[in-house]
MARMIBA-481770 format. One record per residue (C-alpha): residue in three letters; x negated, y, z. Coordinates in nm, 3 decimals. Example, Ala and Ser with C-alpha at 12.3 -4.5 7.8 and 13.67 -1.06 7.14 Angstrom:
[ALA, [-1.230, -0.450, 0.780]]
[SER, [-1.367, -0.106, 0.714]]
END
This chain:
[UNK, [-7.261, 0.732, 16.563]]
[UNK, [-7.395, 0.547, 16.295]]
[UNK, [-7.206, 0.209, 16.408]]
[UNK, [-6.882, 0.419, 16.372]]
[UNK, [-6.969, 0.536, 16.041]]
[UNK, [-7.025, 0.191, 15.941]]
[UNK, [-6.708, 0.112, 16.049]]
[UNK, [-6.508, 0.308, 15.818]]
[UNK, [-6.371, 0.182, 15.472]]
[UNK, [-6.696, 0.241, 15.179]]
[UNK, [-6.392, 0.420, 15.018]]
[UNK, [-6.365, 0.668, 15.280]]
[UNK, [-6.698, 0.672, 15.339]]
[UNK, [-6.753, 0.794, 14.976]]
[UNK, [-6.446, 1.084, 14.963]]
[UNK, [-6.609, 1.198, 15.305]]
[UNK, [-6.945, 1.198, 15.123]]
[UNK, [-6.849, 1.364, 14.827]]
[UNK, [-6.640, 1.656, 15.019]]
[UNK, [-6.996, 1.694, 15.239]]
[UNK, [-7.156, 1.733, 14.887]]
[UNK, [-6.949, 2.008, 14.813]]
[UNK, [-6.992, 2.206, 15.178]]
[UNK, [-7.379, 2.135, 15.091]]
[UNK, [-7.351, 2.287, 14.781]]
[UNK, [-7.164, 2.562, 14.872]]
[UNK, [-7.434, 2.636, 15.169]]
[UNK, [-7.691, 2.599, 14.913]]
[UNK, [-7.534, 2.866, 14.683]]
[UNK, [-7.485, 3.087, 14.986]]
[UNK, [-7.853, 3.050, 15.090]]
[UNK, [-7.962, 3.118, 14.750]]
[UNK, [-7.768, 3.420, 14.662]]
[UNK, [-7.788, 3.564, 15.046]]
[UNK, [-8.178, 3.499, 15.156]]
[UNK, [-8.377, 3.573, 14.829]]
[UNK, [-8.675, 3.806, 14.955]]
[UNK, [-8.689, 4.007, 14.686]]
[UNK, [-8.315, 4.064, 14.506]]
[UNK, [-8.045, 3.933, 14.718]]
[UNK, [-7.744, 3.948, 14.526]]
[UNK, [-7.355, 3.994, 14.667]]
[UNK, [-7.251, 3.670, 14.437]]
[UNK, [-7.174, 3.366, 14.753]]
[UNK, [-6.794, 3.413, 14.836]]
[UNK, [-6.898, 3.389, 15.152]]
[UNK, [-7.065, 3.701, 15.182]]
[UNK, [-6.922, 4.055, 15.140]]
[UNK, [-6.785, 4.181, 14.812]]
[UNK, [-6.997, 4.403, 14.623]]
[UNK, [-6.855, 4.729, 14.550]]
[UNK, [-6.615, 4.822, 14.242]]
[UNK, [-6.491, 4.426, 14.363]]
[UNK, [-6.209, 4.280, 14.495]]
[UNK, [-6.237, 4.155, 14.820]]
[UNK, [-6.289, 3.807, 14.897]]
[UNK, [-5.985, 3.558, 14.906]]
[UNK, [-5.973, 3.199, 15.130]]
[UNK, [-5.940, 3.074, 14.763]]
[UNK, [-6.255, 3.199, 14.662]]
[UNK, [-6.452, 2.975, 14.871]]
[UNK, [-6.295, 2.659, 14.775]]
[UNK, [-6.588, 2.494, 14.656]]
[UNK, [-6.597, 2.454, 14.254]]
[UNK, [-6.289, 2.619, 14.237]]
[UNK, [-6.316, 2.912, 14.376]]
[UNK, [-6.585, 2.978, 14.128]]
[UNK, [-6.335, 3.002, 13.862]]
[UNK, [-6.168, 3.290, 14.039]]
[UNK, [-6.525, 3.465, 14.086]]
[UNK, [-6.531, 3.524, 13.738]]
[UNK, [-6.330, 3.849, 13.793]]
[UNK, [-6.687, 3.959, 13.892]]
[UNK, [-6.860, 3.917, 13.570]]
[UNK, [-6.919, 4.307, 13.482]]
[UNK, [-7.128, 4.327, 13.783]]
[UNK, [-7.324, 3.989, 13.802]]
[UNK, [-7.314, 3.916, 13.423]]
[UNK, [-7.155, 3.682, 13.190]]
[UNK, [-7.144, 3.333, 13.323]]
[UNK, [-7.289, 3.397, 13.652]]
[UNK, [-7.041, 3.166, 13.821]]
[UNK, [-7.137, 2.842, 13.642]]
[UNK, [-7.463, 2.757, 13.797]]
[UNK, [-7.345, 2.747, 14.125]]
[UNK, [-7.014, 2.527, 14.022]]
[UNK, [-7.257, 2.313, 13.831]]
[UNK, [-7.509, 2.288, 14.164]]
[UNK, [-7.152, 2.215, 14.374]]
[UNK, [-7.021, 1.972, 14.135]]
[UNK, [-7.373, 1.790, 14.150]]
[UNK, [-7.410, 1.759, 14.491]]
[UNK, [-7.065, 1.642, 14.512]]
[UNK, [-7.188, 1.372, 14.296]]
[UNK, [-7.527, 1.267, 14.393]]
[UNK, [-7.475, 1.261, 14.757]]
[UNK, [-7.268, 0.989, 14.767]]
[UNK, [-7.483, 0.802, 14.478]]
[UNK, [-7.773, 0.813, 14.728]]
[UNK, [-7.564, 0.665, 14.986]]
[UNK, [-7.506, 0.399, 14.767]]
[UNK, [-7.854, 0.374, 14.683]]
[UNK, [-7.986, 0.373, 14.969]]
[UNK, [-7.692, 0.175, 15.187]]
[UNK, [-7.516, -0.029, 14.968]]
[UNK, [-7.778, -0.160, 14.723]]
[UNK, [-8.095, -0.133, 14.902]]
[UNK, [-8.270, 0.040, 14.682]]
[UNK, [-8.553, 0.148, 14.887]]
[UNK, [-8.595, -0.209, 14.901]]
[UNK, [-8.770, -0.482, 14.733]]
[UNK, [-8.528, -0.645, 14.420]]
[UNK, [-8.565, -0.956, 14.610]]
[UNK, [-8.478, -0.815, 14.942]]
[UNK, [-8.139, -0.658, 14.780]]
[UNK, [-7.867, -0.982, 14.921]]
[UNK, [-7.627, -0.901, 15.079]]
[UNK, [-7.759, -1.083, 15.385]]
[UNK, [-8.027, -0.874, 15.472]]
[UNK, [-7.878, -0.525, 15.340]]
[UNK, [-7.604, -0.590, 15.649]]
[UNK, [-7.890, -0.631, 15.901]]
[UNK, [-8.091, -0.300, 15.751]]
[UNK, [-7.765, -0.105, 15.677]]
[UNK, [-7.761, 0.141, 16.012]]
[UNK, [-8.172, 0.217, 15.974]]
[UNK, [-8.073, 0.314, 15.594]]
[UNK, [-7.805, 0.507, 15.715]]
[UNK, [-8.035, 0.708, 15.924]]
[UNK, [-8.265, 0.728, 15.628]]
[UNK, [-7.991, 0.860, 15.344]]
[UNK, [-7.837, 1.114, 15.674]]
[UNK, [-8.210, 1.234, 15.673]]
[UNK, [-8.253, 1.265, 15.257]]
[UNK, [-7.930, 1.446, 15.264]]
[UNK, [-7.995, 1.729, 15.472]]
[UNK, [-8.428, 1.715, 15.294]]
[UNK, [-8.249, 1.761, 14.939]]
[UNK, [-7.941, 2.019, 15.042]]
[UNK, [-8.262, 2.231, 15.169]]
[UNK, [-8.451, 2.158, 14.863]]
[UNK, [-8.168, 2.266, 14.643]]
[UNK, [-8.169, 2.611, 14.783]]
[UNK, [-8.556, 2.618, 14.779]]
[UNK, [-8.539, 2.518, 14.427]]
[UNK, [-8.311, 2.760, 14.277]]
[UNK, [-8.475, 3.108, 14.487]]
[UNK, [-8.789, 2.990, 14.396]]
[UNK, [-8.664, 2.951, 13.975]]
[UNK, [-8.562, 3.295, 14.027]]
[UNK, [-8.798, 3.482, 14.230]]
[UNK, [-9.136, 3.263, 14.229]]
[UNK, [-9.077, 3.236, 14.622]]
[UNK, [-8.942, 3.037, 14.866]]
[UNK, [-8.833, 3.186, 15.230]]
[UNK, [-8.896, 3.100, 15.553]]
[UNK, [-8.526, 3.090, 15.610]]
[UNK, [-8.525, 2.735, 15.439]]
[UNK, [-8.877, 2.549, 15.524]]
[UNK, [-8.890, 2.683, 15.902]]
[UNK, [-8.560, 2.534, 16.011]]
[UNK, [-8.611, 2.254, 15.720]]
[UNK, [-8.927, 2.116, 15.939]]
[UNK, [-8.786, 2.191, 16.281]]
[UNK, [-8.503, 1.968, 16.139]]
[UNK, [-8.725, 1.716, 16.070]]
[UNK, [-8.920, 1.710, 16.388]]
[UNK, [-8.567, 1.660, 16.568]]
[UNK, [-8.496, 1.344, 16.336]]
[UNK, [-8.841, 1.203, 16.416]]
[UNK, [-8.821, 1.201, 16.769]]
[UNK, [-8.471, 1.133, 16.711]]
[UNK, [-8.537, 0.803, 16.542]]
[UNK, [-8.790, 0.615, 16.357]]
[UNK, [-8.564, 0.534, 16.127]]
[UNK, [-8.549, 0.808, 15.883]]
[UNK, [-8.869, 0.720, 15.784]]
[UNK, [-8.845, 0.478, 15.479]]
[UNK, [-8.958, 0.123, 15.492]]
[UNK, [-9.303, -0.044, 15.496]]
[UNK, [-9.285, -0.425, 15.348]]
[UNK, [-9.500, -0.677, 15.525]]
[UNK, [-9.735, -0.849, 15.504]]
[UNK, [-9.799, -0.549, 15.231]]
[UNK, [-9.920, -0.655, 14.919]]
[UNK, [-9.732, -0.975, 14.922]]
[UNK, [-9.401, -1.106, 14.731]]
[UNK, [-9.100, -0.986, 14.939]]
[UNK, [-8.929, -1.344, 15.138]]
[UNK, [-8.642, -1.333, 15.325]]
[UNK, [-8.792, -1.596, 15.565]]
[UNK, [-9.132, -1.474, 15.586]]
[UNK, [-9.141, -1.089, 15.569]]
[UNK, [-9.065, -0.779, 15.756]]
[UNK, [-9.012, -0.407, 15.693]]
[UNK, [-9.123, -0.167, 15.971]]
[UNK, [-9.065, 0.205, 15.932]]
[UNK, [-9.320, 0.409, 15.763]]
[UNK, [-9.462, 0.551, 16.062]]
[UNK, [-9.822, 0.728, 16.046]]
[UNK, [-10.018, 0.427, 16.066]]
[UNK, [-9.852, 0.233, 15.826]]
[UNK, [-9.940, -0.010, 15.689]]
[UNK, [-10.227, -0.083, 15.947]]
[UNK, [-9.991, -0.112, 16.245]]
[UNK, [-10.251, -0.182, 16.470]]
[UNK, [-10.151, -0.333, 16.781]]
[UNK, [-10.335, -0.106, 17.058]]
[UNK, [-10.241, 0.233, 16.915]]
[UNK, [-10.447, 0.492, 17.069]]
[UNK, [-10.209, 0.747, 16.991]]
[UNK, [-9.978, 0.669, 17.232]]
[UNK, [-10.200, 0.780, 17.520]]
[UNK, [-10.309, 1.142, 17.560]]
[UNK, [-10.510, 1.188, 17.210]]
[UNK, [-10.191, 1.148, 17.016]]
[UNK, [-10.021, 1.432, 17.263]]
[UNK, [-10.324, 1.653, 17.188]]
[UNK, [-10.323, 1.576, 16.853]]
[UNK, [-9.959, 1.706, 16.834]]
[UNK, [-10.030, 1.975, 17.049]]
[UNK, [-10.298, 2.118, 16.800]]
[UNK, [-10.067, 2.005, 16.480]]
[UNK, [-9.806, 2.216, 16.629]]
[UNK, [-9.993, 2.508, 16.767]]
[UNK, [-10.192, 2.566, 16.436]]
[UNK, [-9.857, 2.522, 16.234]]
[UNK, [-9.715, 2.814, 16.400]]
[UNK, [-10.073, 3.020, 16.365]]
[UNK, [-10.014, 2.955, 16.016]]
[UNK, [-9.653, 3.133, 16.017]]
[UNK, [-9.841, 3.469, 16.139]]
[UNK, [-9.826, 3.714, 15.950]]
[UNK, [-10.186, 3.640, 15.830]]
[UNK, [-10.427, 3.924, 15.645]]
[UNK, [-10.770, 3.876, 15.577]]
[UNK, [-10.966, 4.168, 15.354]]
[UNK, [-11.258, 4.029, 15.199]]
[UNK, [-11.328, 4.362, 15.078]]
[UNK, [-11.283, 4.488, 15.405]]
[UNK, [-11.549, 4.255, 15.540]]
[UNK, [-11.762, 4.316, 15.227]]
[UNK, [-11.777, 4.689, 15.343]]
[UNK, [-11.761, 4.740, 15.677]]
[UNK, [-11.877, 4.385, 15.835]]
[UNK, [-11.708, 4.085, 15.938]]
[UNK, [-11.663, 4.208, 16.292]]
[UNK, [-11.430, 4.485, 16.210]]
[UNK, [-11.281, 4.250, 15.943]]
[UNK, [-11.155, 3.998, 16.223]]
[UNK, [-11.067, 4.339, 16.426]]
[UNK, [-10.834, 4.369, 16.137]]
[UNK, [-10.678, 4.050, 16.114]]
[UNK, [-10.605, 4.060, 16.473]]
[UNK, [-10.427, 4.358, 16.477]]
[UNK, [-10.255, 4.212, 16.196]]
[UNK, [-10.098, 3.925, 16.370]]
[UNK, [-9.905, 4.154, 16.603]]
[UNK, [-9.811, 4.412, 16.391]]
[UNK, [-9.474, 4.335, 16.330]]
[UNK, [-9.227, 4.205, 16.596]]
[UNK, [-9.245, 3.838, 16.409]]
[UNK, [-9.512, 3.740, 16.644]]
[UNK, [-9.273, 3.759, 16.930]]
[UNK, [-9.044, 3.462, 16.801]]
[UNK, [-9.341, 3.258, 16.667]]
[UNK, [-9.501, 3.251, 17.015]]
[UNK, [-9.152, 3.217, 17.178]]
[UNK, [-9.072, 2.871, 16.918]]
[UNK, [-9.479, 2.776, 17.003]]
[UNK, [-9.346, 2.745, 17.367]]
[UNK, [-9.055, 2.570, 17.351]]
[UNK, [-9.228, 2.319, 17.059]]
[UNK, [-9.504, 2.271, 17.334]]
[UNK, [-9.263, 2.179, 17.593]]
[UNK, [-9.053, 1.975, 17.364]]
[UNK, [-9.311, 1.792, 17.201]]
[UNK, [-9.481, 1.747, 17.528]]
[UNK, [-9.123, 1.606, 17.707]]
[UNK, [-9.092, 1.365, 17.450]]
[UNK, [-9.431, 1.203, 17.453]]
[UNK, [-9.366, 1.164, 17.811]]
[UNK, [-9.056, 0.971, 17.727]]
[UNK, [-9.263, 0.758, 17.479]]
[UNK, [-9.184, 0.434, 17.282]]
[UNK, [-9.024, 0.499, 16.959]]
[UNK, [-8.931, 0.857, 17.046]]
[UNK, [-9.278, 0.964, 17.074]]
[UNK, [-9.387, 0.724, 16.761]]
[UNK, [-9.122, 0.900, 16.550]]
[UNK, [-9.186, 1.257, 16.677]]
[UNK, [-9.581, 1.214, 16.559]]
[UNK, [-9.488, 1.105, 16.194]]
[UNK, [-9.356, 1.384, 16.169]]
[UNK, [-9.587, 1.628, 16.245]]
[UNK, [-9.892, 1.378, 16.080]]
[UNK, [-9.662, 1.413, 15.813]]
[UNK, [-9.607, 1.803, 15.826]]
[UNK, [-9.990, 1.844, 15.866]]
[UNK, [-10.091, 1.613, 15.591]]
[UNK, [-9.803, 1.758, 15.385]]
[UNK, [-9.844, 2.128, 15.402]]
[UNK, [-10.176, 2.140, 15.519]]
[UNK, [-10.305, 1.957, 15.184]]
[UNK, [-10.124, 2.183, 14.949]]
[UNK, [-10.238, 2.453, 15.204]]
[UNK, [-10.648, 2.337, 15.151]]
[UNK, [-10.562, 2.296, 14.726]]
[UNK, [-10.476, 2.647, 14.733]]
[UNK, [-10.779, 2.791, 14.945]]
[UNK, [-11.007, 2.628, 14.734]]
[UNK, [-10.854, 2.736, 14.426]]
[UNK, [-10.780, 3.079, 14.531]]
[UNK, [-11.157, 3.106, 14.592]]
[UNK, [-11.275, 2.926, 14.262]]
[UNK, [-11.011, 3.115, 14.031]]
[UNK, [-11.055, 3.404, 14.213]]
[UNK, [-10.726, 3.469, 14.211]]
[UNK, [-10.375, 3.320, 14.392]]
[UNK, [-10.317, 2.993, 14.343]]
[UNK, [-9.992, 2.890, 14.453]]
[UNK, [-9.769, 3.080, 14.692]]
[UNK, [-9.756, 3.020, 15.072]]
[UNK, [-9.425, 2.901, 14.999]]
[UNK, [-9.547, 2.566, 14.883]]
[UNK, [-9.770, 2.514, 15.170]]
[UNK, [-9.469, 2.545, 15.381]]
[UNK, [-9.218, 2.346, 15.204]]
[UNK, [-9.442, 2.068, 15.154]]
[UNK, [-9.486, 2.086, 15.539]]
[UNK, [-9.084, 2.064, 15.549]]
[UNK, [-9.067, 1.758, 15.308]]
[UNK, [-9.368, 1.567, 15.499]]
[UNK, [-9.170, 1.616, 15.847]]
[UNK, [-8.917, 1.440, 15.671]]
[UNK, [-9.086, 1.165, 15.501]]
[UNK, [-9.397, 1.134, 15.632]]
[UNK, [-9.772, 1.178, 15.533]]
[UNK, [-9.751, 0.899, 15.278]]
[UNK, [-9.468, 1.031, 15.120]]
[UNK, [-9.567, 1.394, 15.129]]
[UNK, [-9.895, 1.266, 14.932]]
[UNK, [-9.675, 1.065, 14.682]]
[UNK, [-9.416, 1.363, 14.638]]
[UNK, [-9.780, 1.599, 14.548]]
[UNK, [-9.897, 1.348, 14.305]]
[UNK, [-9.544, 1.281, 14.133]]
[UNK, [-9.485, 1.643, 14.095]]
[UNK, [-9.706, 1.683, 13.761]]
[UNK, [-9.456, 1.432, 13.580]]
[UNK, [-9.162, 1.559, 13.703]]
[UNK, [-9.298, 1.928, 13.599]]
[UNK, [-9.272, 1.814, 13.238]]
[UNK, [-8.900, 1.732, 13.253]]
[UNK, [-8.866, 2.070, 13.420]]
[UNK, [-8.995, 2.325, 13.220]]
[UNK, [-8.898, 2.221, 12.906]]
[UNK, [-8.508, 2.232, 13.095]]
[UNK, [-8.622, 2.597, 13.204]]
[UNK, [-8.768, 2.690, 12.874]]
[UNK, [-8.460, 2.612, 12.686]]
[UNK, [-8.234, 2.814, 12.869]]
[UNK, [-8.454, 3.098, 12.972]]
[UNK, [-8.694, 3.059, 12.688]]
[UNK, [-8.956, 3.090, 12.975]]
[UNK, [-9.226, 2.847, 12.991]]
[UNK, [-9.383, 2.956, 13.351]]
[UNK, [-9.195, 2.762, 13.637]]
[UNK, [-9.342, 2.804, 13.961]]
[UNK, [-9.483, 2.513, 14.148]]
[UNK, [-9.181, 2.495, 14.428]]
[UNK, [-8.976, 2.273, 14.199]]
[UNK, [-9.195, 2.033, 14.072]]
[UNK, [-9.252, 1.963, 14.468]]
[UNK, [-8.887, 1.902, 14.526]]
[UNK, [-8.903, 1.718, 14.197]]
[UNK, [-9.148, 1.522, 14.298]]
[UNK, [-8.979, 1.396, 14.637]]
[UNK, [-8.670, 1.283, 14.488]]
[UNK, [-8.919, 1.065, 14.265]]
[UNK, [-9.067, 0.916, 14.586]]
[UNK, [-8.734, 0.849, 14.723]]
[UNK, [-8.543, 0.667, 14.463]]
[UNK, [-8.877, 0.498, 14.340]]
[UNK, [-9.012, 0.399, 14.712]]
[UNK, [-9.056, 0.057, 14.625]]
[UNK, [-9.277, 0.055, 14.350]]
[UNK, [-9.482, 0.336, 14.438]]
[UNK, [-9.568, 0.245, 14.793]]
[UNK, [-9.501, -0.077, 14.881]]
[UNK, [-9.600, -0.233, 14.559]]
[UNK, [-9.853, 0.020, 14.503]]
[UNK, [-9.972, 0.319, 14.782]]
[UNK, [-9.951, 0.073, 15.051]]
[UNK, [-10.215, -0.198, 14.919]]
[UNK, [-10.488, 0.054, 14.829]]
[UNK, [-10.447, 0.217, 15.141]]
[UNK, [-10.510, -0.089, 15.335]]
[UNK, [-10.767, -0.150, 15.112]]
[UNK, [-10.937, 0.188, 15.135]]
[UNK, [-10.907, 0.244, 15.446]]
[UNK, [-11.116, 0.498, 15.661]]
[UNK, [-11.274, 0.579, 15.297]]
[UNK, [-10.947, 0.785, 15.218]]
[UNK, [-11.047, 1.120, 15.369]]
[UNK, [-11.381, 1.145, 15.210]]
[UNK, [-11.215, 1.047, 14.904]]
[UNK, [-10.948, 1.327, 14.918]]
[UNK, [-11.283, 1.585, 15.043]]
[UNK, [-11.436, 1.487, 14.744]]
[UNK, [-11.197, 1.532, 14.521]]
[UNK, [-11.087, 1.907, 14.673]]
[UNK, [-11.494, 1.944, 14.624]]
[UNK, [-11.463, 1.843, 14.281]]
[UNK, [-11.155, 2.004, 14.169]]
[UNK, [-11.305, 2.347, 14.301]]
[UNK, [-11.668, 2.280, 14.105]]
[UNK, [-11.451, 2.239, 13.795]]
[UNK, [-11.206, 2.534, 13.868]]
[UNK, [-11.520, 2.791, 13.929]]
[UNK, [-11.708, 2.654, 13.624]]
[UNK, [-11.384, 2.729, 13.436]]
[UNK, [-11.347, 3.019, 13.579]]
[UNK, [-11.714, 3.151, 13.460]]
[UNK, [-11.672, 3.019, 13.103]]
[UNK, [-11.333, 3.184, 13.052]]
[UNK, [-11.528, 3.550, 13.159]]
[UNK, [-11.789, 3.464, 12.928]]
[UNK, [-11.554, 3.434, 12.630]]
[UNK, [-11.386, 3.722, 12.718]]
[UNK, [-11.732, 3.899, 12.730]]
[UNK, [-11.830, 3.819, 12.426]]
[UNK, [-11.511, 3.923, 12.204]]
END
């Protein structure tokens, strides 16, 4: 597929990509408009026509164009409704086949000195794999973005599909995963170095990889199983507990688990993931390699943002962050890995600045919820890969080593000390006014 793709004129190539920009944009528009939890609104062409409306034409789903004719709709969806979504059509229509040449054509995932034409023809079809893969990760984030803007939420219709997407590239192919330059840490040379796909033990790569034998298949296993534990529909009353004992607390949160008909497809996808996930380590090699990034980099991905936001919840004593995030940074880090996932988190705070002072100039509202600043935060990764792993992530994690978890422990330890403290000051300045 890709060898055919390769084949085709770059001019082609770029009026194919920029007409798959604009289907993108227009299934990010309908996603937005059509699967918000709280106020789905009849605005996506696609959809039915409100009432008092006209009905929908063939013309009105021409992408960016057909947004000109929804304006007819104004006195029901308000004055300018239409141009956000042309404006999210018209970008993706644009970006998506700037990212091909980023990523394709220039190498820009790449080291500057590894950027000859030379070697971009021999590393063209893996960075075809990788821009196919950060196409579908930002259409996904789009939509994730802009429900999230409105509604401080992001649905399960996006991230659940989003990661089972991602798990399908990984065993599909290592090569979504973005490269690893060795030997890491030195100057890039055409003669002397390498790049390997970022798989989860990059940039060790050690040679007798227990994780091909039956602890990597139970490690997936558990990844998977407490993943879709995690979906549940998950209550637990402290008060509850407080009251009447922890005993008929976890009675509670049992009963909870089945009490809507969710269960039935969550244990239904658990089987078929066990199955699947089980097949393909049976298959092995790079299939197997490429399948476990991805869920090492869903775990390390969601469940990081997952453990900030216990902690938190407990020091602040109150919500801190939505579930939302813990999936959708699962979704990005089935995409791109653990390494990426942890760069994405750590990017997001600078990105966050550009972003609400955007939102607070045209809604005048300075609270943006964290969703965006994730999705923010991965594009940074991508486009900056380079400098922020290989020339950077990469070295200290080979020089860290096994020290990284307790580092990461220590820090959750130490951001919830701080957050409690905080917490306890801010209740004794209330008190005293």
């Amino acid at each position: 597929m890709v060898g055919n793709w390769i084949g085709l004129p770059i001019e082609l190539r770029y009026v194919l990509l920029a007409m798959i920009g604009l289907i993108g944009g227009a299934l990010a528009n309908h996603v937005i408009y059509t699967f918000a939890y709280f106020s789905p609104r009849p605005i996506s062409p696609w959809g039915k026509a409100p009432p008092k409306a006209q009905p929908r034409t063939a013309l009105d789903r021409v992408p960016v164009l057909g947004w000109f004719r929804m304006n007819r709709d104004s006195e029901i969806h308000g004055r300018g409704f239409w141009v956000r979504p042309l404006l999210i059509e018209v970008a993706m229509a644009i970006s998506i086949p700037l990212l091909y040449w980023f990523e394709t054509q220039v190498g820009g995932l790449l080291p500057i000195a590894a950027r000859i034409p030379r070697f971009l023809d021999v590393v063209e079809p893996s960075a075809t794999w990788m821009f196919f893969a950060h196409m579908i990760l930002v259409t996904l984030m789009v939509a994730a973005t802009f429900i999230d803007l409105d509604e401080r939420t992001i649905p399960d219709i996006i991230t659940i599909p989003g990661t089972l997407i991602g798990l399908l590239l990984g065993a599909i192919t290592i090569q979504i995963f973005m490269p690893t330059v060795l030997p890491v840490g030195a100057p890039f040379n055409v003669l002397g170095s390498m790049t390997k796909s970022t798989m989860f033990n990059s940039p060790w790569y050690e040679e007798a990889n227990p994780w091909l034998g039956i602890s990597g298949l139970r490690v997936g296993l558990a990844i998977w199983t407490l993943w879709c534990f995690a979906l549940a529909d998950r209550r637990w009353s402290g008060l509850l507990a407080k009251r009447r004992g922890i005993a008929r607390a976890i009675q509670h949160f049992c009963a909870g688990l089945f009490r809507y008909g969710f269960w039935k497809l969550l244990v239904a996808m658990w089987c078929v993931g066990v199955i699947a996930i089980s097949w393909v380590w049976n298959v092995g090699g790079d299939h197997w390699l490429g399948l476990f990034s991805s869920l090492v980099g869903l775990a390390v991905g969601g469940g990081s943002v997952w453990a900030i936001r216990i902690v938190a919840s407990w020091a602040m004593d109150v919500e801190a962050m939505g579930f939302g995030d813990v999936t959708l940074m699962a979704m990005i880090g089935a995409f791109i890995g653990w390494q990426g996932a942890i760069l994405a988190f750590f990017l997001a705070p600078f990105a966050a600045i550009f972003i609400v002072l955007i939102q607070y100039v045209i809604t005048r509202d300075p609270q943006v919820p964290f969703g965006p600043y994730l999705c923010a935060g991965t594009v940074l990764t991508i486009v900056n890969w380079d400098r922020v792993y290989n020339a950077w992530l990469s070295y200290n994690l080979l020089t860290i080593g096994p020290m990284l978890l307790w580092i990461c422990i220590a820090m959750l330890g130490l951001m919830a000390v701080m957050l409690f403290v905080w917490r306890h000051i801010k209740m004794r300045i209330f008190a005293d006014h």
